[in-house]
Structures are given as structure tokens and as C-alpha cells.
C-alpha positions, 0 to 999 in steps of 0.5 A, a space after each residue: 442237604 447234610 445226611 446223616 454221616 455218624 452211625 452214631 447218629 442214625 436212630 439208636 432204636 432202629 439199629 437195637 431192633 436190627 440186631 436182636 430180630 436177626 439174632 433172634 432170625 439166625 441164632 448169630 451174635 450181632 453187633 454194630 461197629 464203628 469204622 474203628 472195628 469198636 463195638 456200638 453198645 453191647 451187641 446182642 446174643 453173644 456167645 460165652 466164648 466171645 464174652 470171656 474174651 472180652 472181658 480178657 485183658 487185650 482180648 477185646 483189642 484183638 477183637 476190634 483189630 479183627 474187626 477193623 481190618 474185617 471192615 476195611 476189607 468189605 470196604 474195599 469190595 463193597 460188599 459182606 465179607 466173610 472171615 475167621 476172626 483172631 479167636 477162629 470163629 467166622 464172622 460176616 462184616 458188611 460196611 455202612 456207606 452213606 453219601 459215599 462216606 464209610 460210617 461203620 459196620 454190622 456184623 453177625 457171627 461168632 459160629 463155626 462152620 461143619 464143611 470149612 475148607 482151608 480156603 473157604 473163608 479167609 483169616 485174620 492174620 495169624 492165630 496166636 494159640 499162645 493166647 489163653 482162648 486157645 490154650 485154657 480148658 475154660 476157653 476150649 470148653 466154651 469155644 466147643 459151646 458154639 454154633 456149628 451151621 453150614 457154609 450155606 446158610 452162612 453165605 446166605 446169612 451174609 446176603 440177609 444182611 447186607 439187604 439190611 445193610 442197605 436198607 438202613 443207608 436207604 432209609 436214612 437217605 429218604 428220611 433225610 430228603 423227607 425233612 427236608 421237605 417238610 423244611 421247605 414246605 414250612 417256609 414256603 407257608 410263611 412266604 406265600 400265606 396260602 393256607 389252603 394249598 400248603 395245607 394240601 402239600 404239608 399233609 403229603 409231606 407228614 405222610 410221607 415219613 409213614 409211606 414207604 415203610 415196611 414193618 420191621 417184624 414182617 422183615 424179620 419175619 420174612 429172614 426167620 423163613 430165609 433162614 428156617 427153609 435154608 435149614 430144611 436145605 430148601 435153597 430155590 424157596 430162599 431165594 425166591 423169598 430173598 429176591 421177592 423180598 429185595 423187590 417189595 423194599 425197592 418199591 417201598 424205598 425208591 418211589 420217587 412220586 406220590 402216584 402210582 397207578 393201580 396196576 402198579 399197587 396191585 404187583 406190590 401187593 402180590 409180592 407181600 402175599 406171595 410172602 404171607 403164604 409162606 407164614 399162612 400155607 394153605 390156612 389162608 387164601 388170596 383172591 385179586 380179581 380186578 378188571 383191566 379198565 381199573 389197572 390204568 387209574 392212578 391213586 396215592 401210593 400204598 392207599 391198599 397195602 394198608 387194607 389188605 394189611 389190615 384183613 391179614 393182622 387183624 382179620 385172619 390172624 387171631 383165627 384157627 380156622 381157614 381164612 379168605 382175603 379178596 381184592 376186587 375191582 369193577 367198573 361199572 356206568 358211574 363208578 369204579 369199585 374197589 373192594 378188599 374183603 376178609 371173612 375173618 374176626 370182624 368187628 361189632 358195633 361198638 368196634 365199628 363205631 369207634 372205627 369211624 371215629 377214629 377217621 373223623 378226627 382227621 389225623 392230617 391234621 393231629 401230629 399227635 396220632 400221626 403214627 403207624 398205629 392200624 386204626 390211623 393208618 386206616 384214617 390217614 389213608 382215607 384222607 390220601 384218598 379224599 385229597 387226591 380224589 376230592 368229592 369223586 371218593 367215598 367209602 363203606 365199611 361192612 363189618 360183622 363180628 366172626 364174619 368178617 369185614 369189607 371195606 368198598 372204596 367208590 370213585 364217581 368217575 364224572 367228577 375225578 381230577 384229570 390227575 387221576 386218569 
């Protein structure tokens, strides 16, 4: 298996969307290096003071020597490393290991500091105030124009975004194993002709690049609150959003199988509304009331995330008023029964025949739709839960518009796969 081993590689996307939401999130400049300290592209939410000296002759060069030396360092400790660069500004590196080979760095800063000790964060080398960002009325005037936030969100800043850090070297590994897969589904295919079966395995397989993956602005959401509730000084609510966080992309990440059981589903999903309370308060309500005999059945994994997703984008929050999610599980002589209600938008008749249409083009089978977009999310979930419970799975799906949508999934406990149980 070869990884992806050059940050210049990894998915350019990815990496601009990283920067400017935690930019956005923090109000840090932000930019990807390579090991030489030398800046991917142009960053982004550069301060003035940092751009003039950029565009100075030899200022850049202190920069990346500043940043070189800043990353050998997280290197060394393998973990954010914290420094007054050249200029005297603080600075956050955190190094970009993959397959145990340094492939570069992110960092955020370019601020100032309001409680800072002589000790509190190392410098750089030695400070030449000969320079002309240190002795031009320009450059003092512009380095006076930059942020000042203190020691504590910085710190924590740091730690946000070495949980990114790790996030893209997890997701690159998985995608890596992902389409190696696929690889080698394709040539067992060719070998054994056994359509059916292979049809079964592959749709797993290009599923398994939508599974797993949490979306980038519910992550950056999550750091707006980090960052938001660190300002009000609310340091134990931070952390128990970061550690909270931390847990969900563990999950996500880290699953090794296609099954998991419902107890396990039903905790992941506690863990991201636990998250949305913080964005919802007391506007929206969330109800699981699921009985004990359902927690042991075991289902494809995130087959609910992308329902209750669903009630909370699409249901509650184009609304004004109060809202209410319930998941509930029962079991009954013949069935077991789970619901995921809202009281939300709704869809009307036409909506809602569009919505079964869209689940009976059977997307496993159309790459083209294979997407993250809601509607085939919905359908390609369906479809998990067709495969893995044969003819013991069906469904319905209630939807009133302005009051709501309910979508009942029943399995005929006679006829589930031993899989299952």
C-alpha cells in the first residue's frame, strides 16, 4: 500500500477549506508549509504586517527560516508547538506526519499576546530590530493593527488545530486503504465472475469513501464554538466540547468494520447532539427512547446519523420556532421498530414524491449520484440497510408540510440474517 507521502499531493480542496474555516473560526492567519517552513499557496487572513513583509526584499526568507526551524521543532516533540517568530509575533506549527514521514506543516497566527511572559513562548532566534519591520513607522504602525488574544485561547487554538492535523493524516490513511479496496474488489471480479456476490461487496466498498466522514462545516462550526465560549472565559464548556469532538471523529475514523451494533450508533449520535445544543439551545429538544432489546442488533454503520442529520438540517432549521428530534426503538411480537421524528418543515406531496424517486434510482449502482448530497445520502443508506437485512428490512416515510417528517424503519425479526443478531 503507497500513501499519500507529499502534502502537495493531499487533495488541494481540502487543505483551502481547512484554512479559511479556521481562519474564519479563530481570526488566525493560516497556512500550509512544506518541511522547508515554504508557504503552499497564499495562506489565508493574512495580517497587513505580515503581507508588507513578505513582499520585502529577504523578509519572506526570515519567514521560512522562521518557519523551518518552528517545525523541526513540533517535529522533534510531535506535537503544536508555540513560538515568537522573527518579526515578534506568535505563531502555532504543528507538524504533518504520514506513514512516519514528515511531509510539512499547518500553522495559524501572526497575533499578539496580552498576558505574555518573557518565557511563555519561546523565540526564534535573535530579533534583528535593525530590520525595517522594527524600525519603520510603517511596519510599526501595521504591526500595532494586529490581534492581541490571550495566552488561553491561544493554547487552545493550538490544540484545535492539531486535532485537524490529525484529522487530515487519518483521512488520507483511510482513503488510501479505501481505494485499495476498491482495487482489489475489481480484480477479484475479474477473476471469479461472480456477479452477484461482487455486486454485494463493491457497493460496500464505494460506500465506504461517503462513510466515516463528518462535514467540514459542522467541524468548523463546532471550532466557531471552542473558540466563541473561550472568549466568554467558559473554559470547562470548551473542553468538553473539544474532548466530545475528539470522540465523534475517533468513531468516524477508526471503525475498522461495517457493523456496528445500535447501542454503539445510538452513543455517536448522543455525542453530535449533545454538539447541536450548543448551536440550537434551548430552540431545539432531543428525545432517544429506545428499548434495551433493540441496543444488541447490529446494523451497518452510520445507517441513523444520516436521518437525524437530515431532521436537523432539513427539518428544524429553516425554522423560528422550537423544535423536537425523537429517536425511538420498540419491539414488538413480529418487528422491531425504529423511528427518527421531527416536528419540523416537512415536505408536500410533490417533495415527498420526488423523495421516493430519488431512492428508487438505486444509487449503488449510479457513481454519478454517488455523492454526499442529503437526498442520496438518504437513498444510499436505505439501500445499506436493504443489503444487510435482505427482505427482513422496509420502510415509510410520513411527511406533512410544516409538521413534520417521520421515517419508520421496520425489520421482520423472522427473516434477519444471523449477521444481525
Amino acid at each position: 500500500m503507497k500513501l499519500v507521502t507529499e502534502i502537495h499531493n493531499i487533495d488541494k480542496e481540502t487543505l483551502k477549506e481547512i484554512e479559511e474555516s479556521f481562519a474564519l473560526a479563530t481570526g488566525m492567519g493560516v497556512v500550509f508549509t512544506d518541511p522547508q517552513g515554504i508557504h503552499l499557496g497564499e495562506g489565508s487572513n493574512f495580517c497587513t504586517f505580515c503581507k508588507s513583509i513578505h513582499s520585502h526584499d529577504g523578509g519572506l526568507k526570515c519567514c521560512y527560516a522562521s518557519n523551518r526551524v518552528a517545525g523541526l521543532r513540533a517535529l522533534k516533540q510531535k506535537k503544536p508547538y508555540i513560538f515568537q517568530c522573527h518579526a515578534g509575533l506568535i505563531d502555532i506549527i504543528i507538524p504533518i506526519i504520514i506513514d512516519d514521514k514528515f511531509v510539512g506543516t499547518v500553522m495559524a497566527g501572526q497575533v499578539r499576546c496580552d498576558n505574555l511572559e518573557d518565557d511563555t513562548f519561546p523565540s526564534i532566534g535573535e530579533q534583528d530590530y535593525n530590520m525595517p519591520w522594527f524600525n519603520t513607522e510603517y511596519f510599526k504602525k501595521a504591526r500595532e493593527e494586529t490581534m492581541i488574544i490571550s495566552k488561553e485561547r491561544i493554547i487552545a487554538a493550538a490544540n484545535s488545530l492539531f486535532m485537524l492535523a490529525n484529522y487530515i493524516v487519518d483521512k488520507n490513511i483511510k482513503e488510501t486503504l479505501e481505494e485499495e479496496l476498491l482495487k482489489k474488489q475489481d480484480i477479484l471480479f475479474q477473476q471469479e465472475k461472480k456477479r452477484t456476490i461482487l455486486e454485494h461487496s463493491l457497493r460496500f466498498a464505494k460506500l465506504s469513501a461517503m462513510q466515516n466522514q463528518v462535514d467540514p462545516h459542522f467541524m468548523f462550526n463546532i471550532l466557531s464554538s471552542i473558540i466563541r465560549l473561550l472568549e466568554l472565559e467558559e473554559y470547562d464548556s470548551a473542553q468538553n466540547i473539544l474532548e466530545t469532538f475528539t470522540k465523534m471523529l475517533r468513531y468516524s475514523l477508526h471503525n475498522k468494520t461495517n457493523l456496528v451494533t445500535l447501542e454503539q450508533e445510538l452513543n455517536y449520535i448522543e455525542k453530535y447532539l449533545y454538539l447541536q445544543n450548543f448551536r440550537f439551545g434551548d430552540r431545539v429538544k432531543f428525545v432517544i427512547d429506545v428499548e434495551d432489546t433493540l441496543k444488541s442488533l447490529m446494523l451497518p454503520f452510520f445507517s441513523l446519523q444520516i436521518f437525524v442529520e437530515n431532521s436537523i438540517i432539513h427539518g428544524l432549521e429553516p425554522l423560528d420556532r422550537e423544535g423536537v428530534v425523537q429517536i425511538l426503538g420498540r419491539e414488538s411480537e413480529n418487528y422491531y421498530t425504529i423511528i427518527v421524528e421531527d416536528n419540523g418543515a416537512g415536505m408536500d406531496e410533490e417533495q415527498l414524491n420526488r423523495f421516493f424517486k430519488n431512492i428508487k434510482k438505486s444509487p449503488l449502482s449510479d457513481e454519478e449520484h454517488l455523492s454526499t448530497d442529503t437526498h442520496y445520502g438518504l437513498a444510499n443508506t436505505i439501500e445499506r440497510l436493504r443489503l444487510h437485512f435482505e427482505d427482513a428490512f422496509t420502510y415509510y416515510v410520513e411527511s406533512s408540510k410544516n409538521i413534520g417528517t417521520k421515517i419508520i424503519l421496520k425489520i421482520y425479526k423472522k427473516h434477519i440474517p444471523n449477521s444481525s443478531l
